[in-house]
C-alpha positions as CSV (number, residue, x, y, z in Angstrom):
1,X,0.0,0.0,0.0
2,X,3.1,2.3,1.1
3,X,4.0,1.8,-3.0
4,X,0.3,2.4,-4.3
5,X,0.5,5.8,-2.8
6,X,4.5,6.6,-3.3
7,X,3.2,6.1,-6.8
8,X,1.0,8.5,-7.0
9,X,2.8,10.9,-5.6
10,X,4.5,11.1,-9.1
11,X,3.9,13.4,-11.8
12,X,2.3,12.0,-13.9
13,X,0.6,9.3,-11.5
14,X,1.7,6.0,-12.3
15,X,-1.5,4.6,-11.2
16,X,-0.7,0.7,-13.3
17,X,1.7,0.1,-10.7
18,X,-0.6,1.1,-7.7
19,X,-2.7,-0.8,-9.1
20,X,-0.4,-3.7,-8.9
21,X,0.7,-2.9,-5.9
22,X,-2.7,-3.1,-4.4
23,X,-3.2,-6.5,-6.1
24,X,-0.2,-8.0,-3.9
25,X,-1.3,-6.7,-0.5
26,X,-3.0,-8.8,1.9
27,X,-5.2,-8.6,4.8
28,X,-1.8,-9.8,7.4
29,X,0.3,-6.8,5.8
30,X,-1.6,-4.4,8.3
31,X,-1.3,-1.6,6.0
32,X,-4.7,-0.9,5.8
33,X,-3.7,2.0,8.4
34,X,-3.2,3.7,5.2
35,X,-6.0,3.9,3.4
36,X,-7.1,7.0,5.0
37,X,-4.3,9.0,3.0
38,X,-5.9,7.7,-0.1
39,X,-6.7,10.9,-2.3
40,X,-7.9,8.8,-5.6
41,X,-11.0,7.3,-5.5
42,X,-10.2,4.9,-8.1
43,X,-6.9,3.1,-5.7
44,X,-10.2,3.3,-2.8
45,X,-12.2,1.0,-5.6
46,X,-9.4,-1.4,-6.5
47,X,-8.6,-2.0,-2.9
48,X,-12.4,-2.5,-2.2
49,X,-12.6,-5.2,-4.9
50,X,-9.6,-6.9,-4.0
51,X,-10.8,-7.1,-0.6
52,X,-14.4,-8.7,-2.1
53,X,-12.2,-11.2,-3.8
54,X,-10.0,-12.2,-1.1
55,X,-13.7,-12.6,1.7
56,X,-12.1,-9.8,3.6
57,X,-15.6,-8.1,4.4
58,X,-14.5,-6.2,7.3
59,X,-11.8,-4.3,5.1
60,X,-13.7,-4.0,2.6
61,X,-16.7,-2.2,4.1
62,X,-13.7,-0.2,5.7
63,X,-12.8,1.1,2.8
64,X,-16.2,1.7,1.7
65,X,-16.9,3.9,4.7
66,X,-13.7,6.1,3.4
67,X,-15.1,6.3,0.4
68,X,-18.4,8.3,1.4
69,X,-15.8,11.3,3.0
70,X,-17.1,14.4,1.2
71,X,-12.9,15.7,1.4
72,X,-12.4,13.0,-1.8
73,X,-15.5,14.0,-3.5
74,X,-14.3,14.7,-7.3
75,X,-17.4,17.2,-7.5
76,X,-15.4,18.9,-5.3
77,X,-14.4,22.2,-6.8
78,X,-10.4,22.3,-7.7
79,X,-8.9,24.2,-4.5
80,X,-10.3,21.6,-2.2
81,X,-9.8,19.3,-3.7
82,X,-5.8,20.0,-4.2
83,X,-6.2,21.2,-0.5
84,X,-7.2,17.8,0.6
85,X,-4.5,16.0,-1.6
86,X,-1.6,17.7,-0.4
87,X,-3.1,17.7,3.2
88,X,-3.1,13.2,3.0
89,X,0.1,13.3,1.2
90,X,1.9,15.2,3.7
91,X,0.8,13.0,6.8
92,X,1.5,9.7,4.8
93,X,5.1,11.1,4.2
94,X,5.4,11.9,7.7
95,X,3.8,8.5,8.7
96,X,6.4,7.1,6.5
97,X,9.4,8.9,7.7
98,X,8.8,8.6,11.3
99,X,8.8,4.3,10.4
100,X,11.6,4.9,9.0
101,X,13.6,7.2,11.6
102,X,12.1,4.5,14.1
103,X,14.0,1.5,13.1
């Protein structure tokens, strides 16, 4: 999930290999504590069907629930919208960094 995300952090979004990466997750990775800093609706929908796939009903209805947040709404207009992206990508990276700084 950590990948799925670093990839869209890219310019342009590289969203075939979040895709992928999402694909190769499972339930035991625990990295569903991401999936609040999702910003793209469409990574939220891939992870939801690979959830269905897999039986994990819990995480899937999980990530339903973050689905309905009005911050990701694409009717949004623009500034919030870029507002709320740059907002979920600067706590993943701090998320990330202070895993890293950790260990």
């Amino acid at each position: 999930i950590e990948v799925a995300l670093l990839c869209c952090m890219k310019t342009p979004p590289t969203t075939g290999t979040s895709f992928q990466a999402l694909k190769r997750t499972s339930a035991q990775d625990n990295l569903h504590i991401y999936y609040p800093y999702f910003w793209d609706v469409n990574l939220l929908e891939c992870a939801i069907s690979q959830h269905h796939k897999r039986g994990e009903i819990l995480l899937r209805d999980y990530v339903i629930g973050l689905m309905g947040r009005p911050e990701i709404n694409e009717n949004n207009p623009p500034s919030l919208l870029k507002r709320t992206v740059a907002t979920k990508k600067l706590a993943f990276l701090r998320i990330l960094f202070s895993k890293f700084i950790q260990k």
